[in-house]
C-alpha positions in Angstrom: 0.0 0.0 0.0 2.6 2.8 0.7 4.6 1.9 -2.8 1.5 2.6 -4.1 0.6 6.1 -2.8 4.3 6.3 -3.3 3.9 5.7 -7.1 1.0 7.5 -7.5 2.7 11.2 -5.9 5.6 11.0 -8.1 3.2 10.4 -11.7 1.6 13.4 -10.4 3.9 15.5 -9.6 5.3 14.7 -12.7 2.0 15.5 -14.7 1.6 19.1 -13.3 5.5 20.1 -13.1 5.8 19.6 -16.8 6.7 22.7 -18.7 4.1 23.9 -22.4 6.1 23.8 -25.3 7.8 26.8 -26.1 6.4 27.9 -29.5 8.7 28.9 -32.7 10.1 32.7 -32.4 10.3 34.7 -35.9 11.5 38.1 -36.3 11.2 41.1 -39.6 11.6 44.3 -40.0 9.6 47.3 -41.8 10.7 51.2 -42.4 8.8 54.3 -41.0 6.6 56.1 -43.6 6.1 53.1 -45.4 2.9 52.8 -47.3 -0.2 50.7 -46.4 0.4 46.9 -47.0 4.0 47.2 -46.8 5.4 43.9 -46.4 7.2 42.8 -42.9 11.0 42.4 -44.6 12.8 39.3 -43.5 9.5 36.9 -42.3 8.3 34.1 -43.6 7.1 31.5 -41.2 7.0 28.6 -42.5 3.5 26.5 -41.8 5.2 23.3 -41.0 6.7 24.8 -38.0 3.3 25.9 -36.1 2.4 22.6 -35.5 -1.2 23.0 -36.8 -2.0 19.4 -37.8 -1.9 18.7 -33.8 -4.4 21.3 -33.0 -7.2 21.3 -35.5 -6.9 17.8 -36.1 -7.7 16.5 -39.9 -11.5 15.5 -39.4 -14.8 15.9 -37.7 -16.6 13.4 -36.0 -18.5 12.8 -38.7 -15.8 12.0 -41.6 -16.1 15.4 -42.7 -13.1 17.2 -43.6 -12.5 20.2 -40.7 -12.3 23.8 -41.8 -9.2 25.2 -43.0 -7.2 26.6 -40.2 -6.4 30.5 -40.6 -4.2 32.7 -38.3 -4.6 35.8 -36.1 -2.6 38.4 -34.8 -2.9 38.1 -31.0 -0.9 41.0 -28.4 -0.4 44.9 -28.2 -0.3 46.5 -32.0 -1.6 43.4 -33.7 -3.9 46.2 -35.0 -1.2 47.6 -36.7 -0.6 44.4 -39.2 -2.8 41.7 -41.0 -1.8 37.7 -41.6 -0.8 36.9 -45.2 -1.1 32.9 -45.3 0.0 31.5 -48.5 -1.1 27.8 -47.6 0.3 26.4 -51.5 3.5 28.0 -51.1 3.2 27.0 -47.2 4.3 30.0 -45.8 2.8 32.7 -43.6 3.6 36.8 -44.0 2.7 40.1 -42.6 2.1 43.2 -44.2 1.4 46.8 -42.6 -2.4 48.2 -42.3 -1.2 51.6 -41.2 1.9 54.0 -41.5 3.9 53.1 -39.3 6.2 56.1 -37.3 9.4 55.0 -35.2 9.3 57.7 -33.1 6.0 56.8 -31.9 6.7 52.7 -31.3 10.6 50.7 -32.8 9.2 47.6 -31.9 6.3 44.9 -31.7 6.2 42.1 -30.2 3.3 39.8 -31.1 1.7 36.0 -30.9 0.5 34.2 -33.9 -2.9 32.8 -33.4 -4.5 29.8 -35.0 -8.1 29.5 -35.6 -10.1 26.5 -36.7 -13.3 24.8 -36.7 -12.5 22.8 -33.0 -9.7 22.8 -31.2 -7.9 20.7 -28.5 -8.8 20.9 -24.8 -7.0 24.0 -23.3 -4.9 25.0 -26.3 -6.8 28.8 -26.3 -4.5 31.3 -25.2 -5.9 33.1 -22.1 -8.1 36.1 -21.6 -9.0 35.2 -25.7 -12.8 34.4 -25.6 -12.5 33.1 -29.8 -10.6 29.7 -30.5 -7.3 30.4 -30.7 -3.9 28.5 -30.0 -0.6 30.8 -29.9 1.8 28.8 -32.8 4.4 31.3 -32.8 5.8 35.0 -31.2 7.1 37.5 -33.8 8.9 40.5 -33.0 9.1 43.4 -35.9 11.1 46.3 -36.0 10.1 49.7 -37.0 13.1 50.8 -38.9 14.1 54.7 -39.4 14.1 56.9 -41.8 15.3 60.6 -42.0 11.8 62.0 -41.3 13.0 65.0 -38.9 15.4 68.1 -39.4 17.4 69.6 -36.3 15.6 71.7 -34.1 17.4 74.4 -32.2 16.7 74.8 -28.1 17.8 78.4 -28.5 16.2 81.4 -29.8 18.1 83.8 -31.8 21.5 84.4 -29.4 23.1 88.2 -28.3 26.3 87.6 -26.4 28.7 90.7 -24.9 32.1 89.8 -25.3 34.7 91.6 -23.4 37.0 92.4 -26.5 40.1 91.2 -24.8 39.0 87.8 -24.0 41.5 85.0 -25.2 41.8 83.2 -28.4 40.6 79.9 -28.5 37.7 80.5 -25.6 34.6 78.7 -25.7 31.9 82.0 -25.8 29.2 79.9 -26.5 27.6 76.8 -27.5 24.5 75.7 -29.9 22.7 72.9 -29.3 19.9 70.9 -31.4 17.7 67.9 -31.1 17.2 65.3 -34.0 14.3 63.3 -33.1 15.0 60.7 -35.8 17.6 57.9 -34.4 21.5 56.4 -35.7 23.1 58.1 -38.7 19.9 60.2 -38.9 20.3 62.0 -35.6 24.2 62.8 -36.2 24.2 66.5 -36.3 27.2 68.5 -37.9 27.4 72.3 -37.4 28.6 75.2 -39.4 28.1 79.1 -39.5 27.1 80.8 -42.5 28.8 83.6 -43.0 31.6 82.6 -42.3 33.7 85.1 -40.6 37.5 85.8 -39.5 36.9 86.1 -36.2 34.8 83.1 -34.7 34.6 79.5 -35.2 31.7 77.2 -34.7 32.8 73.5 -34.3 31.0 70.7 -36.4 30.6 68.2 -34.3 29.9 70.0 -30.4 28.5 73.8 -31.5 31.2 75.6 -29.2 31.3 79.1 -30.8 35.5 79.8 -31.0 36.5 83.0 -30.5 39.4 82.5 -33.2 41.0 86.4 -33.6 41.0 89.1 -31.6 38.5 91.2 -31.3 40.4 94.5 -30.0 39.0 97.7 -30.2 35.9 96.5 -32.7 33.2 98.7 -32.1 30.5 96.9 -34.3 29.2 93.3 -33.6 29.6 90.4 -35.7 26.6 88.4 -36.5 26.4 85.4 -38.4 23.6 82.1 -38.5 24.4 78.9 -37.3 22.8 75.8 -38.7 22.6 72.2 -38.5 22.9 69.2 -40.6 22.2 65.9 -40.0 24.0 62.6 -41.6 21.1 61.2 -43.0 20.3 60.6 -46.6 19.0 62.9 -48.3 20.5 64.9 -45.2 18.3 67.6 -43.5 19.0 71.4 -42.5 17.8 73.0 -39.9 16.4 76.9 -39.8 19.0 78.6 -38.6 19.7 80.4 -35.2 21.0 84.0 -35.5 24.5 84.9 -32.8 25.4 88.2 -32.3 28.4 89.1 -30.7 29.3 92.3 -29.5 32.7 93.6 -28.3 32.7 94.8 -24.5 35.8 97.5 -24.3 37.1 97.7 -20.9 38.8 100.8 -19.9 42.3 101.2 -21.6 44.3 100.9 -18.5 43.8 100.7 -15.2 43.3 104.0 -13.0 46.6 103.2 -10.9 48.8 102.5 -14.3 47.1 105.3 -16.6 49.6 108.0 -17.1 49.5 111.5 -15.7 46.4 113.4 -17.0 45.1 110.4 -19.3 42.8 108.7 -16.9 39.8 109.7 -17.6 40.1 109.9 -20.9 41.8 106.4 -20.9 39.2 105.0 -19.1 36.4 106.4 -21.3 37.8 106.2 -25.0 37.6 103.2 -27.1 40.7 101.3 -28.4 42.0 102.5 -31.6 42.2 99.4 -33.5 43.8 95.9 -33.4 47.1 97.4 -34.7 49.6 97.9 -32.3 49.2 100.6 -29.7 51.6 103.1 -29.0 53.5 102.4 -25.7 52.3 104.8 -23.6 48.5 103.7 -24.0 48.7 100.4 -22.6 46.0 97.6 -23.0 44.5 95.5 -19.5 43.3 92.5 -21.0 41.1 90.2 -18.8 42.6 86.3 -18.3 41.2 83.8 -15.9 43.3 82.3 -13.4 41.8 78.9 -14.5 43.9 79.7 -18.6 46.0 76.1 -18.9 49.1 76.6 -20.4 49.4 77.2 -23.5 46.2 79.3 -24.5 46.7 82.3 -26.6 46.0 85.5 -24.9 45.8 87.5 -27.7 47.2 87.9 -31.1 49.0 91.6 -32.1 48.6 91.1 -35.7 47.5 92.6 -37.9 50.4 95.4 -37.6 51.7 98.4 -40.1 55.0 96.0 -40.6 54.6 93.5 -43.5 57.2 91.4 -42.1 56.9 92.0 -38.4 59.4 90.0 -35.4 57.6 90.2 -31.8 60.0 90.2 -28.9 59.1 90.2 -24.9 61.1 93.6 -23.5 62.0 94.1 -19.8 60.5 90.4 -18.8 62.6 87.9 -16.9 61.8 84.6 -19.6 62.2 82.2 -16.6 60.0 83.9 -14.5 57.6 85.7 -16.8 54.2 83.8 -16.9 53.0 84.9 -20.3 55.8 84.6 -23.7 55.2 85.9 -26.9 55.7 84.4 -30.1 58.1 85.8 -32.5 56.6 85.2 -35.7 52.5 84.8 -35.2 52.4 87.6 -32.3 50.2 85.1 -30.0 50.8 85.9 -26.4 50.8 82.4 -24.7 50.5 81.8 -21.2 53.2 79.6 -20.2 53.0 79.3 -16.4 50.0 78.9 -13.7 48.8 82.3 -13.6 47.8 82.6 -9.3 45.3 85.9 -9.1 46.2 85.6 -4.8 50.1 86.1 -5.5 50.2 88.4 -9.1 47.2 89.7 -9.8 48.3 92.1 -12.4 51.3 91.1 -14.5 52.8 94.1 -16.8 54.7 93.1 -20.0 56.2 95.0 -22.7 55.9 93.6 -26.4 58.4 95.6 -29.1 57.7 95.1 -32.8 60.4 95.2 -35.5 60.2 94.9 -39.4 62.4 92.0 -40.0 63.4 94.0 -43.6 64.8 96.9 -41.6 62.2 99.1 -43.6 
């Protein structure tokens, strides 16, 4: 008696542990925009892998021949596709029964239903009041295409610029959205007109200050626009930058020279020639300037072939140089605003002809 109740436990334990079949898993994909009954690219299911003998069976009770089976789209979006069944060629396809948009829904997952005349006990999918057995899951993609243009986050841009800021300084940055996805949302930048003084970078939109901007009274404005890498690529409307030169005074009160200061400190710079030495420049650096970043450049100059050379500076100790040929002043040590807060250099200019 007990290797009987013994027997019967494990058979049905057995019974009710046992796992349903996992059913065949098919995959395709369709582009964005395309047109109604679009086929699914990359499915075909073919109809001797659902298994359908098994659940329809082949006749009635009566000898009659059952009904032919057909298939249903069962799951979230099946509304968005219809069955195709070629039952000569023995294959089953989808095709679109709207347009479908990417940036609305990439992907669908769905269950293949099978319909017939009778089925098998319990074979209907749940919470499905028709006759339906799940034969196989199929996941679609909804590819992209380049549907969208750039959009700008920023209205039309007025920046003021102190005029003695240094070269290479990020003044800015443009920024736009491409709500398309891959190579279709790669955005490239460029400024149209182009002009000698700034520099908008492709691929970030930093706005460059790229030559100085001394003692230019007017502002420069230009459009920046964007381009995506799609094909055929798309251009955004632009944005509109103005940039306006700030002059600070021409020297400090406590360097101007006698009977100059308020005139100094009041007057704009000449122009971004060389000044005479007795009306000095203050240009404006951060402390935070890494080595290496150009001040500000001295050309252009009224020598066609001009030399620059650092005058009354101690080279090992000076923390700004001056290059002989371009003019750039470079910083070339940690400027430290709590130790030198004001460092005064002299910068003589030469005709290398001797003209």
């Amino acid at each position: 008696m007990i290797w009987t109740v013994l027997l019967v436990s494990v058979l049905v334990a057995s019974a009710f542990g046992k796992e349903p079949e996992q059913v065949p898993f098919f995959q395709g994909h369709v582009f964005e925009n395309s047109a109604l009954g679009s086929r699914v690219n990359g499915l075909s299911i073919p109809l001797n892998r659902l298994k359908s003998q098994g659940l329809c069976g082949g006749a009635t009770a009566r000898g009659d021949l059952a009904p032919a089976p057909h298939f249903k789209l069962l799951g979230d979006g099946r509304d968005k596709f219809r069955v195709v069944a070629h039952h000569q060629r023995g294959h089953v396809l989808l095709k679109t029964s709207v347009v479908l948009d990417r940036e609305e829904r990439a992907e669908y997952l769905l269950g293949l239903g099978l319909c017939c005349g009778r089925m098998s006990p319990g074979s209907a999918p749940e919470g499905d009041s028709s006759a339906v057995a799940q034969v196989a899951a199929i996941q679609v993609e909804v590819l992209d295409t380049n549907d969208h243009e750039p959009t700008f986050e920023d209205a039309d841009v007025k920046v003021s610029l102190d005029d003695a800021t240094a070269l290479r300084t990020v003044v800015y940055t443009v920024t736009a959205r491409d709500r398309d996805s891959g190579s279709n949302a790669e955005i490239k930048y460029f400024a149209v007109p182009k002009n000698g003084s700034f520099y908008v970078v492709p691929k970030t939109g930093d706005v460059l200050l790229v030559d100085s901007i001394l003692g230019l009274a007017s502002p420069v404005t230009f459009k920046v626009f964007a381009r995506d890498h799609g094909w055929p690529p798309r251009t955004s409307r632009s944005v509109t930058v103005e940039m306006t030169p700030r002059q600070w005074p021409a020297c400090p009160p406590s360097h101007c020279p006698p009977g100059k200061g308020a005139a100094s400190r009041v007057a704009p710079r000449r122009s971004r020639s060389v000044l005479e030495s007795d009306d000095p420049v203050l240009i404006h650096v951060s402390e935070d300037a890494g080595i290496g970043s150009v001040v500000i450049n001295l050309n252009p100059v009224r020598f066609q072939s001009p030399a620059f050379e650092l005058v009354d500076s101690d080279p090992e100790t000076s923390p700004v140089s001056v290059s002989r040929e371009s003019g750039d002043i470079v910083i070339s040590r940690k400027l430290d605003r709590e130790t030198n807060p004001l460092v005064e250099i002299t910068v003589k200019v030469q005709d290398k002809r001797g003209a």
